[in-house]
C-alpha positions as CSV (number, residue, x, y, z in Angstrom):
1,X,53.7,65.6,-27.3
2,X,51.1,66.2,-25.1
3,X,47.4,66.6,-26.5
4,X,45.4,69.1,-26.8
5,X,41.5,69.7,-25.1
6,X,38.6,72.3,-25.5
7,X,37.0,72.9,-22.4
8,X,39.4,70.1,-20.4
9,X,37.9,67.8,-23.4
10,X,39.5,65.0,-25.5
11,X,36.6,65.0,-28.0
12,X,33.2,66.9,-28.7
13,X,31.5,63.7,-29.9
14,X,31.5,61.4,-27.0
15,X,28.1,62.4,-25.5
16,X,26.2,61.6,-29.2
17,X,28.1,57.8,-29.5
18,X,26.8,56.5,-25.9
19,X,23.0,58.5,-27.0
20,X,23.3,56.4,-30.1
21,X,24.7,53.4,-28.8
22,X,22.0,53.5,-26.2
23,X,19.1,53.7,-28.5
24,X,21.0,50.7,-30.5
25,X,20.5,49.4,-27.0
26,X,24.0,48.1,-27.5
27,X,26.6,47.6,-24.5
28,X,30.3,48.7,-24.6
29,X,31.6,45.3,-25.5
30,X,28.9,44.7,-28.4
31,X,29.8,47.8,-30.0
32,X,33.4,47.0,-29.9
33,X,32.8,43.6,-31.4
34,X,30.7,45.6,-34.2
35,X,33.9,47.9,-34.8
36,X,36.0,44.6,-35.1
37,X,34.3,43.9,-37.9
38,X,35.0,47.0,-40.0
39,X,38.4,46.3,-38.7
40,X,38.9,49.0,-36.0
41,X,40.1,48.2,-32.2
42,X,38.4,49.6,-29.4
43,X,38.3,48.0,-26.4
44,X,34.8,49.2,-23.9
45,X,37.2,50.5,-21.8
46,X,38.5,52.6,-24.8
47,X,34.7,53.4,-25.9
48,X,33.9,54.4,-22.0
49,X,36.6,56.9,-22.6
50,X,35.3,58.4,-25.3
51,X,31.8,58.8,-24.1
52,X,33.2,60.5,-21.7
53,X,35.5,62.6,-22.8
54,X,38.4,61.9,-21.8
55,X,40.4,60.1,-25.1
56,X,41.0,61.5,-28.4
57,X,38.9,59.7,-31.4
58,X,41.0,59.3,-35.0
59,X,38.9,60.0,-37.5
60,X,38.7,56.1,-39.4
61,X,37.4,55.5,-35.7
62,X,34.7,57.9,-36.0
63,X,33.7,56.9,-39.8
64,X,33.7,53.0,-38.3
65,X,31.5,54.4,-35.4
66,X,29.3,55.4,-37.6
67,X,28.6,52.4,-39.4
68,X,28.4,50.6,-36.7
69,X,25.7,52.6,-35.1
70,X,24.1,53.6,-38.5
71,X,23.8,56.9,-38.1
72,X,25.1,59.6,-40.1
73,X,27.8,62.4,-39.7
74,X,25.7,64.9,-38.4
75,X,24.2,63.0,-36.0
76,X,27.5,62.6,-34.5
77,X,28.1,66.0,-34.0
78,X,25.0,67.3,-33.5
79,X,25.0,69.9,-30.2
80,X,28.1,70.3,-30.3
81,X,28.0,73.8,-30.5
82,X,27.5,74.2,-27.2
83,X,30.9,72.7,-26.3
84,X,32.0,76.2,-27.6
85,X,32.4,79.1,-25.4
86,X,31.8,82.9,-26.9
């Protein structure tokens, strides 16, 4: 089954993890160790994709990205209106 995309996009959220994980000042690979912990595997590689866009996030991924970068749900999906066309 082939997924879907808004706007030739995986995921609306991608931009706001590599903001956050930048102000964590935290690279790929020490944010994917941090997930480890809560039990969750992402590779970088798999983290670089969804910064960018390009790879679907499951939604224990996105409440174990959270933690990891302490922020809240809001924070990870604030702007993303404007991935929304009218």
């Amino acid at each position: 089954m082939k997924s879907k995309k808004l706007n030739g996009m995986s995921n609306i959220v991608g931009s706001n993890i590599q903001k956050y994980r930048l102000q964590n000042d935290l690279s790929l690979r020490q944010l994917s160790d941090k997930l480890s912990l809560y039990g969750i595997t992402l590779y970088h590689t798999d983290i670089f994709d969804i910064e960018k866009h390009e790879r679907l996030v499951k939604d224990f991924e996105l409440v174990a990205i959270c933690k990891a970068l302490g922020i809240t749900y809001d924070q990870l999906f604030e702007d993303s209106d404007k991935y929304y066309t009218s």
